[in-house]
C-alpha positions in Angstrom: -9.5 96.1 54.4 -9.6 92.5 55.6 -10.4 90.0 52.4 -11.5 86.7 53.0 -11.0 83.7 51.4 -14.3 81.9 51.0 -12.8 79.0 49.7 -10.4 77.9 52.5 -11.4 75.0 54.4 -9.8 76.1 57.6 -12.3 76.7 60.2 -13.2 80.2 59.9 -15.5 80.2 63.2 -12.4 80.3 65.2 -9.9 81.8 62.3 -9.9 84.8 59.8 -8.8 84.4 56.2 -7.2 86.8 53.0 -7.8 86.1 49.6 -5.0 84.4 48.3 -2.1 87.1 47.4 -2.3 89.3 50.1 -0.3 89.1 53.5 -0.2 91.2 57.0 2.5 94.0 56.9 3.1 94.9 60.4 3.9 98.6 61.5 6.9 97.1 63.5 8.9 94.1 62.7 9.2 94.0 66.3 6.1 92.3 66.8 6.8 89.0 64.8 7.3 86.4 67.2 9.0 83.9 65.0 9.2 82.5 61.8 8.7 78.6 60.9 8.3 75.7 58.1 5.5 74.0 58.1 3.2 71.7 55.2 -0.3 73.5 55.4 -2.2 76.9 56.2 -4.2 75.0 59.0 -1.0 73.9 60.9 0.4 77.6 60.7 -3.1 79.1 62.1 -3.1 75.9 64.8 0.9 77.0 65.6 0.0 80.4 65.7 -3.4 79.4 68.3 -0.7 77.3 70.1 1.5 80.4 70.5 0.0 82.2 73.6 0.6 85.9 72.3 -0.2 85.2 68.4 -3.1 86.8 66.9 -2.1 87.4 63.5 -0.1 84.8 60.8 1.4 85.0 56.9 1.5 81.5 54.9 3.3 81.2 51.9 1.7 78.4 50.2 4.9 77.7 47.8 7.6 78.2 50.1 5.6 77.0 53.2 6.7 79.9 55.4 4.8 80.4 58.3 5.2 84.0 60.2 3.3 84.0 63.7 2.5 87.8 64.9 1.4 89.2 68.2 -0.5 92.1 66.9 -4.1 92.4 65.9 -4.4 92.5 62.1 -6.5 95.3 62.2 -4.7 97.9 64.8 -1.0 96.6 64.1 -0.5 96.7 60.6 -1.9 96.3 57.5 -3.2 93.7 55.1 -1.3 94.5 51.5 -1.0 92.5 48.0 2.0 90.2 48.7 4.8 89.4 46.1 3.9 86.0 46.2 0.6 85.0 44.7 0.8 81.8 47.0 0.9 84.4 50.1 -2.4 83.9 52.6 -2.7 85.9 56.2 -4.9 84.8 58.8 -5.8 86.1 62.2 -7.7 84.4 65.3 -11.3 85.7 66.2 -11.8 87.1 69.4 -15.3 87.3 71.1 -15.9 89.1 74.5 -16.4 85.7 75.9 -13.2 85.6 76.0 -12.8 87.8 78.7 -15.5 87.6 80.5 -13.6 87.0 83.4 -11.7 89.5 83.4 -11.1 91.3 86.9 -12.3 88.1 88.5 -10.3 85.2 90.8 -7.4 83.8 89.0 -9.2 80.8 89.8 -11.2 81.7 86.8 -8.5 81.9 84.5 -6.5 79.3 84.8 -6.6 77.9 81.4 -7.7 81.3 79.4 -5.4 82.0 76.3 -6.7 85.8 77.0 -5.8 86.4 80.2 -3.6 85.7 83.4 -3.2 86.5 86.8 -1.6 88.9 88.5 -2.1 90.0 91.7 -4.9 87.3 92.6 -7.6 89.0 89.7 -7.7 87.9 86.3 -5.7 90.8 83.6 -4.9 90.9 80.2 -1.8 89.2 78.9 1.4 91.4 78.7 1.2 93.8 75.6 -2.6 94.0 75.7 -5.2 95.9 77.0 -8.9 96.4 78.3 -11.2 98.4 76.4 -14.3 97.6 78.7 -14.8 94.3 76.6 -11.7 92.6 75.1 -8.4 92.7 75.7 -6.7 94.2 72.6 -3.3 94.6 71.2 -1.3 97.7 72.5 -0.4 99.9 69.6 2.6 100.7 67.9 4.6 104.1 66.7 2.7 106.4 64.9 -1.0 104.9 65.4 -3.8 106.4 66.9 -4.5 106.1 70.6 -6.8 108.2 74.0 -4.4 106.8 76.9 -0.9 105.5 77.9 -1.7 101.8 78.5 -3.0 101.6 74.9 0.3 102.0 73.6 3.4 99.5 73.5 5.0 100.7 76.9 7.8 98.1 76.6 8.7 99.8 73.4 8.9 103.4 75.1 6.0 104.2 73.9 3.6 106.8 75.6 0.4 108.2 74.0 1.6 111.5 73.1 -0.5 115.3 72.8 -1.3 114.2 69.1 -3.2 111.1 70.2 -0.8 108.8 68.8 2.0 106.7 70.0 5.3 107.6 70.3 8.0 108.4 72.1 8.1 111.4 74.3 11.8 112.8 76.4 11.0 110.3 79.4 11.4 107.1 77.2 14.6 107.8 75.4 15.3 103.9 74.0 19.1 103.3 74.4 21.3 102.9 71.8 24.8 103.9 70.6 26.2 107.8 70.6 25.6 110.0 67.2 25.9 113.2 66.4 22.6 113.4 64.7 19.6 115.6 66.1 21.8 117.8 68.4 21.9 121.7 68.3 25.5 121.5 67.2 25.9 124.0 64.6 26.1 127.1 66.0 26.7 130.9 65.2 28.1 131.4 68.3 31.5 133.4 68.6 31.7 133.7 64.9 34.0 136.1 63.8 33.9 136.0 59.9 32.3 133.9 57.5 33.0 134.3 53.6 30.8 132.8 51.2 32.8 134.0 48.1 29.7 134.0 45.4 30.8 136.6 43.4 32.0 138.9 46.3 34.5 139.3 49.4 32.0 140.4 51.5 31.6 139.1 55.2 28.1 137.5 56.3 28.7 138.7 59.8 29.8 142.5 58.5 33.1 142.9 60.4 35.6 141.6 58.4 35.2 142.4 54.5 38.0 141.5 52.0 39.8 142.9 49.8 42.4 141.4 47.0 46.0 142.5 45.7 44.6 142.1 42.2 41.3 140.9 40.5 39.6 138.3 41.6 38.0 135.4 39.6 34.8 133.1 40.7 34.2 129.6 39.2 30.4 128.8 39.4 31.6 125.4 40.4 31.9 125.7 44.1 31.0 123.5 46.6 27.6 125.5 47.4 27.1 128.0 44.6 30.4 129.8 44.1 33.9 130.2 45.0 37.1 131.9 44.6 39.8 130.9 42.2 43.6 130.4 43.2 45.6 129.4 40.1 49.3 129.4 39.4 49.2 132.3 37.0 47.1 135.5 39.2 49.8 134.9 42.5 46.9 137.1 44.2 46.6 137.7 48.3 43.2 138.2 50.2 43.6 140.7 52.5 41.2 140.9 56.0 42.5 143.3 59.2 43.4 141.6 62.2 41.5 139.6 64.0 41.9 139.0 67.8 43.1 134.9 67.7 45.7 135.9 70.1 45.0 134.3 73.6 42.0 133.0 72.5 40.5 129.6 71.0 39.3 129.5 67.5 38.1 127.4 64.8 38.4 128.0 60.9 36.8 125.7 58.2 36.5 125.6 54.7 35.9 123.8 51.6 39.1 123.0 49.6 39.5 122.2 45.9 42.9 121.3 45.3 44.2 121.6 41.8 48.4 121.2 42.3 50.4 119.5 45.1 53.7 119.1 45.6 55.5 117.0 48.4 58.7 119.9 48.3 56.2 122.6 48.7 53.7 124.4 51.4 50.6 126.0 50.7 49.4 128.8 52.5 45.3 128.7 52.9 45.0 131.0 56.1 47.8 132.9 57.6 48.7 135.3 60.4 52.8 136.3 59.5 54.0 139.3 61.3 57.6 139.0 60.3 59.8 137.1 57.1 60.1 133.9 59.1 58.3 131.1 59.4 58.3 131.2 63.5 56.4 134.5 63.3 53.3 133.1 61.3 50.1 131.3 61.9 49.7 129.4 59.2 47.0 126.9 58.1 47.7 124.9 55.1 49.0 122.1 53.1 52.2 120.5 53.3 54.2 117.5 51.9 50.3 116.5 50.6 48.4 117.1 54.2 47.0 119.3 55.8 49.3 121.3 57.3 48.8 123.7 60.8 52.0 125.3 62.5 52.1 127.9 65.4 55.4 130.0 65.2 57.0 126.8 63.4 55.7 124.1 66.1 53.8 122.1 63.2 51.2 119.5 63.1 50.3 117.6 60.3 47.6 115.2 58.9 48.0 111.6 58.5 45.5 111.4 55.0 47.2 112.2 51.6 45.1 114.6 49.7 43.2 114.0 46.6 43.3 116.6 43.5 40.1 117.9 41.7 37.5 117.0 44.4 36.0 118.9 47.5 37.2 118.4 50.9 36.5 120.0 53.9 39.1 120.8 56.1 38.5 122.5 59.5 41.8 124.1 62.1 41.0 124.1 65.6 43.4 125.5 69.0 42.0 124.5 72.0 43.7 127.3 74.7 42.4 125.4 77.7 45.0 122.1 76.7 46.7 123.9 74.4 46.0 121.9 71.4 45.8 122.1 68.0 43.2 119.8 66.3 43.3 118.8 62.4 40.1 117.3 60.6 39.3 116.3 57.3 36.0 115.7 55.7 34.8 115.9 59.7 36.9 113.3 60.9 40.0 113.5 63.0 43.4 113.5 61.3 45.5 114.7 64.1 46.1 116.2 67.6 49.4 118.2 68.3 50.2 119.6 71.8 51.7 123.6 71.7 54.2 125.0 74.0 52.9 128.3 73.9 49.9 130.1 72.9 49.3 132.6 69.6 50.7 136.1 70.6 50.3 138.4 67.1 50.0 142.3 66.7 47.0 144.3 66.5 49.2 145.5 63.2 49.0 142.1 61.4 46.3 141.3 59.1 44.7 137.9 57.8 46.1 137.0 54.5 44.3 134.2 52.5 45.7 132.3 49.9 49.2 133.6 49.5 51.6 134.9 52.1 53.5 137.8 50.6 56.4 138.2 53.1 57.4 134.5 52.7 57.1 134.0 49.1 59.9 135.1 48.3 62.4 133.6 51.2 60.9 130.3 51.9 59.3 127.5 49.9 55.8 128.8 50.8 53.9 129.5 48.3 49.9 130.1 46.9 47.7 127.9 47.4 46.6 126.6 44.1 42.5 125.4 43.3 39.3 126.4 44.9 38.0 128.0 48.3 34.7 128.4 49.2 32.6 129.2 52.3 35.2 130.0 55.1 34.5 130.4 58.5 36.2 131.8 61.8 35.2 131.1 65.1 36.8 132.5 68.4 35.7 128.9 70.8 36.5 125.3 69.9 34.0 123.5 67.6 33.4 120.1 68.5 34.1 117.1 66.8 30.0 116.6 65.8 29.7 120.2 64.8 32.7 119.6 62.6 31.7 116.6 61.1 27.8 117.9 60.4 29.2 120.7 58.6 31.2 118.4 56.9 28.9 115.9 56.3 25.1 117.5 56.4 24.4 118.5 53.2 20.4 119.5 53.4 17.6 119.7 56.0 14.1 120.8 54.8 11.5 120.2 57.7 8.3 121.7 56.1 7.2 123.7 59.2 5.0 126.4 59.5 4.5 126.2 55.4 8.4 127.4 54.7 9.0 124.6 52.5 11.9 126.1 51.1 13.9 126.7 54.0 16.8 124.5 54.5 17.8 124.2 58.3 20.9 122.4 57.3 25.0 124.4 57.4 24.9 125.2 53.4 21.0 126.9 53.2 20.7 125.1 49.7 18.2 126.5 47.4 14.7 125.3 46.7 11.4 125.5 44.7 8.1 123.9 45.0 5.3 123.2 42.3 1.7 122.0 42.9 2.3 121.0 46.9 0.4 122.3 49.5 1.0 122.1 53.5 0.0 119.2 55.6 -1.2 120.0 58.9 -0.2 116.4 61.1 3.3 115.5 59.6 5.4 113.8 61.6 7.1 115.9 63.3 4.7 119.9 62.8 3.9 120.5 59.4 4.9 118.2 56.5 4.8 118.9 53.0 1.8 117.3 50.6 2.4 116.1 46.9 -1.1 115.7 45.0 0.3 112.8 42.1 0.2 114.8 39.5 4.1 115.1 37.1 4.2 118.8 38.7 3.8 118.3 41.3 7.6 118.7 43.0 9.7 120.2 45.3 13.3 120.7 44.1 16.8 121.3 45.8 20.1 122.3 44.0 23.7 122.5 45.5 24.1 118.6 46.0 28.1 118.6 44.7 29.1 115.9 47.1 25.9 113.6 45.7 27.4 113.9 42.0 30.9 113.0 43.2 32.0 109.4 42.3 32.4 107.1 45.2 31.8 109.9 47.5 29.8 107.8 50.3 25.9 109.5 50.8 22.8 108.9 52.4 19.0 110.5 52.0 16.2 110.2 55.2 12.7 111.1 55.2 9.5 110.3 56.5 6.7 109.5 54.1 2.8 108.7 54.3 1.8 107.8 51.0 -1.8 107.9 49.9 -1.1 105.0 47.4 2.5 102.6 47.0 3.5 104.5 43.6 5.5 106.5 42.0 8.6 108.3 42.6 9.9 110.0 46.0 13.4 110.5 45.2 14.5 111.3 42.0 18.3 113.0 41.4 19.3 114.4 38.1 21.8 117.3 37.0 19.2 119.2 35.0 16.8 121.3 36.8 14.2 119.5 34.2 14.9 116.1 35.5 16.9 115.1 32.7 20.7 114.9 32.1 22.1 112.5 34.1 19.1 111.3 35.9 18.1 108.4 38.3 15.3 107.7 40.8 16.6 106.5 44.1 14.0 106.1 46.1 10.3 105.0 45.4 7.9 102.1 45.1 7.7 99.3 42.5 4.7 98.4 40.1 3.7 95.6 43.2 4.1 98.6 46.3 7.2 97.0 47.6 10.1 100.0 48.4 12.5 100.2 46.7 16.7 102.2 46.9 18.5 102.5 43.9 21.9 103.3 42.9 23.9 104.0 39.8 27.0 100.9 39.4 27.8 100.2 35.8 24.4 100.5 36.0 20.9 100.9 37.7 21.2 98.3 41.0 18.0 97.9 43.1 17.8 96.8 47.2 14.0 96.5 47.3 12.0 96.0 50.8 10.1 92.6 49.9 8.0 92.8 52.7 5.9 95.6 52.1 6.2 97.1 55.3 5.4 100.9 54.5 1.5 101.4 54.8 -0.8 103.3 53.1 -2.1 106.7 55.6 0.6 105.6 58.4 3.6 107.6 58.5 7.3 105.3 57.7 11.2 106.0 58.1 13.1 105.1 55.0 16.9 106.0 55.0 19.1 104.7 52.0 22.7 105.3 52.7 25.6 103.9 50.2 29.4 103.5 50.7 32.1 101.8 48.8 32.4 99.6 52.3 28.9 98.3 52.2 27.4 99.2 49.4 23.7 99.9 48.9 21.4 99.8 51.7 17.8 100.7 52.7 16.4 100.9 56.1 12.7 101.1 56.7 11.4 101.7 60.0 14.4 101.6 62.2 15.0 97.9 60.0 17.5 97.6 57.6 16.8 95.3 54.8 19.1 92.5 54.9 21.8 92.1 53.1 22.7 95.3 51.8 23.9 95.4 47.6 27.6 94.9 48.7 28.2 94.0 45.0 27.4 97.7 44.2 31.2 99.1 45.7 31.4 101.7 42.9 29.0 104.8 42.9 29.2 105.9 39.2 27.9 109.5 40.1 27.0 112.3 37.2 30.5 114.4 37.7 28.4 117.2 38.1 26.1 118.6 40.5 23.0 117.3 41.8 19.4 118.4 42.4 17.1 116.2 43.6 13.6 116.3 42.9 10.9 115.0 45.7 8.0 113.8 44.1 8.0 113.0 40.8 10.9 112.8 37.8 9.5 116.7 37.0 9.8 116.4 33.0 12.1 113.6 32.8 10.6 110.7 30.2 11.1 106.9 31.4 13.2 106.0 28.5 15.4 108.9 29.2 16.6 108.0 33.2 17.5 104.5 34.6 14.1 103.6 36.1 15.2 100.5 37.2 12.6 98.9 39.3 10.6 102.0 40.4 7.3 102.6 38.9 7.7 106.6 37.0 4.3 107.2 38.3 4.3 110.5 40.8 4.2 109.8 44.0 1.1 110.8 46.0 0.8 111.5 49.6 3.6 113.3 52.5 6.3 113.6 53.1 8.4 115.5 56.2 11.9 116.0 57.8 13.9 115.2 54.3 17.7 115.3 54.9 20.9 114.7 53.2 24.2 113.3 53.7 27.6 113.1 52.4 28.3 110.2 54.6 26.9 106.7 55.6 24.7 106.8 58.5 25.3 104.2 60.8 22.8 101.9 62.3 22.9 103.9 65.5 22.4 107.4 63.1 19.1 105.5 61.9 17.8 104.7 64.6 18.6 108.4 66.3 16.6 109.9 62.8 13.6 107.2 63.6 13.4 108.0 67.6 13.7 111.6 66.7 16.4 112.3 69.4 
């Protein structure tokens, strides 16, 4: 809604006018053409009437800033209350005598603001277009639209089968390589994968454990579960052979290391069909790093291993170069050639966690923490597949009303209160909250999010009815209490705002209100000890990150996060910071989780949806 201010005594014939305290948020920052200083409103709306292309302008009446826009104010973005009280917007009229020559002689144009020529006939100025009257402003991402031209084609933007504009497979923007939005996980040519929640069994039913003595779970796993190795059960986990000889393979799993010793080797997977070491597969940890060795030709890792935390480490031979592959926490440690590849006997089994024959002879001994969820493939896994598993922690879509199906490597489990399905989300289905305190959707399983300093970051796509409330709020009670924070959600004035936890609650807030009531925005906030706290809205980042917050001060236990609202958590008992404890009411779709920072490139990947 478009307020004017009938006391301004700038001619409003020509120019449009807010009440004092409001200001244009565009859709796209994309469309500002530049910013400037000057001493009065009626100079900014005469610079923006000077600007061929303006239509649209923000005056801060204290600070004198004047923001010129292309966009019309009514079709690219929206008129919001401002942070500044001093803030005024203003937009130039446009009457369909302005094009009235539209299609003629450029003869008949040659001093139109409107239009110019091209190809002898009068046409609207780049990033308009003719509606049979006017020419307009073409639209941005996400807004309605009936045909191609209507849309911002220098953007990449087509009118898509939803009627809005987007971007469709033919107008893939260029931008930097990420591993984000490919098919890369895969089930393909797995052989084994062990969960270990309370059991030895096999997901894929072809290779089922069993243990030398009893076996003991901690409920403390990475996801869920996992099994215990400690000094004092010197137990062996026992699988029949696989077929890794002549073949690739991969095998990954989550680590929690409890002892290490740089005289010592720990055996994690083996393959040892006599009492010497240049007999054996074995994957492991030696002199502190991860350790992989092919009939004694060894390769280790270059990164000295912490105690008492998760890591992920993944093993890969490549038979085509013959080339073993270490990673850790999905990034490349090291790449070791191999003289020959891995001949065992059908006779041999798997052995995980100890290696009997050598126990005794050589300084190899049981490996000493936590596994959980190991995997065996027979191909090479490629460096993005290894670092999503690594790395993606959750991935709820909200299709087809399955709100609590998690597309992401770990299947984390969910619940959802008082929502309901929402038939244009983004991308399909999204998922609607009604702004009520129950109204929720809840995840468990985030251990990497309650690890200190462990670098993170949360996406989603939101289209909030009103700028209030909570959307992100992380806690380690199921309640919403315990240690509890919101991280994501919109201040008493509707500005966004990220939040982390450094000695304290510290805020990066988007001041320019950009996220819009009924329109559909891309907020990422991602936080490492590198750049600290940052929030990206739109494909923008909101400059300067909170490099000051270098410290996460994470809960020491794991997560859940609860979309929506704080569930039953009171204000004075989380850090509420700047966000308003309202629930949040409106959408939101494609919600995903990180154990990493996303780059700039990963943003704007998430935005473009490739």
């Amino acid at each position: 809604m478009i307020l004017l201010d009938g006391s301004s005594n700038i001619d409003q014939f020509n120019y449009g006018i807010c009440t004092a305290g409001f200001e244009f948020s565009p859709f796209d920052e994309r469309i500002l053409l530049f910013e400037t200083n000057t001493d009065s409103l009626i100079r900014c709306a005469v610079q923006c009437d000077m600007a061929a292309r303006c239509r649209t302008f923000n005056f801060d009446r204290q600070t004198k800033d004047c923001y010129l826009y292309e966009g019309d104010i009514d079709s690219t973005g929206l008129v919001v209350t401002s942070l500044s009280p001093q803030s005024v917007c203003g937009w130039i009229k446009l009457d369909m005598s302005n094009f009235a020559n539209y299609g003629s002689p450029c003869s008949t144009c040659e001093d139109s603001r409107y239009l110019t020529c091209i190809n002898a006939t009068c046409q609207c100025e780049p990033h308009t277009f003719f509606n049979g009257s006017m020419c307009l402003s073409q639209k941005l991402n996400g807004t309605g639209c009936t045909s191609d031209n209507q849309c911002r084609n220098d953007l990449n933007l087509t009118c898509l089968t939803n009627m809005q504009c987007g971007f469709s497979t033919t107008t893939k923007p260029l931008f930097n390589h990420t591993c984000l939005n490919q098919t890369w996980i895969s089930t393909n040519n797995r052989l084994a994968q062990w969960l270990f929640d309370g059991n030895l069994f096999d997901q894929m039913n072809n290779y089922n454990m069993t243990s030398t003595k009893p076996v003991s779970y901690t409920s403390s796993g990475y996801n869920q579960q996992a099994v215990i190795f400690a000094s004092n059960n010197n137990f062996t986990l026992v699988t029949p052979y696989m077929p890794l000889s002549s073949v690739s393979f991969t095998i990954d799993t989550w680590l929690f290391i409890t002892a290490l010793s740089n005289k010592t080797t720990y055996s994690i997977f083996s393959l040892c069909y006599q009492t010497a070491t240049d007999q054996c597969l074995i994957l492991g940890i030696r002199q502190s790093f991860l350790y992989m060795s092919f009939f004694s030709d060894d390769c280790l890792g270059v990164t000295l291993l912490k105690l008492n935390t998760w890591i992920h480490a993944a093993f890969v031979f490549d038979l085509s170069t013959l080339t073993k592959i270490i990673y850790l926490n999905g990034v490349l440690e090291n790449s070791c050639s191999l003289s020959s590849t891995l001949s065992i006997p059908t006779s041999t089994n798997i052995t995980i966690g100890r290696i009997p024959l050598l126990s005794s002879i050589y300084n190899v001994t049981s490996f000493q923490g936590n596994i959980d969820q190991m995997t065996v493939s027979t191909r090479v896994k490629s460096s993005c597949e290894i670092l999503e598993i690594a790395t993606f922690v959750a991935h709820f879509t909200f299709d087809n009303g399955l709100f609590l199906n998690d597309s992401g490597p770990n299947y984390l489990q969910a619940i959802t209160l008082g929502t309901s399905s929402f038939a244009s989300g983004r991308f399909s289905q999204a998922i609607a909250f009604n702004g009520t305190q129950h109204s929720i959707f809840q995840v468990s399983g985030f251990t990497a999010l309650g690890t200190a300093n462990k670098p993170y970051s949360i996406s989603l796509w939101l289209r909030p009815i009103s700028l209030l409330g909570i959307v992100v709020h992380v806690s380690t009670l199921s309640s919403g209490t315990g240690w509890c924070e919101p991280f994501l959600g919109f201040a008493p004035n509707g500005s966004f705002v990220a939040q982390s936890y450094c000695g304290g609650v510290v805020t990066v807030a988007n001041p320019t209100l950009s996220i819009a009531t009924l329109v559909w925005s891309h907020v990422v906030q991602t936080w490492s000890s590198t750049n600290g706290l940052c929030l990206y809205v739109n494909n923008v980042r909101v400059t300067p990150c909170l490099s000051s917050a270098n410290t996460y001060d994470a809960s020491g236990a794991v997560n859940l996060i609860t979309l929506g609202s704080s569930f039953d958590a009171t204000t004075a008992g989380c850090g509420m910071g700047q966000i308003d404890p309202s629930p949040y009411k409106g959408e939101i779709d494609d919600f995903r989780v990180y154990s990493r920072e996303l780059s700039a490139s990963d943003v704007t990947t998430l935005y473009y949806n490739w």
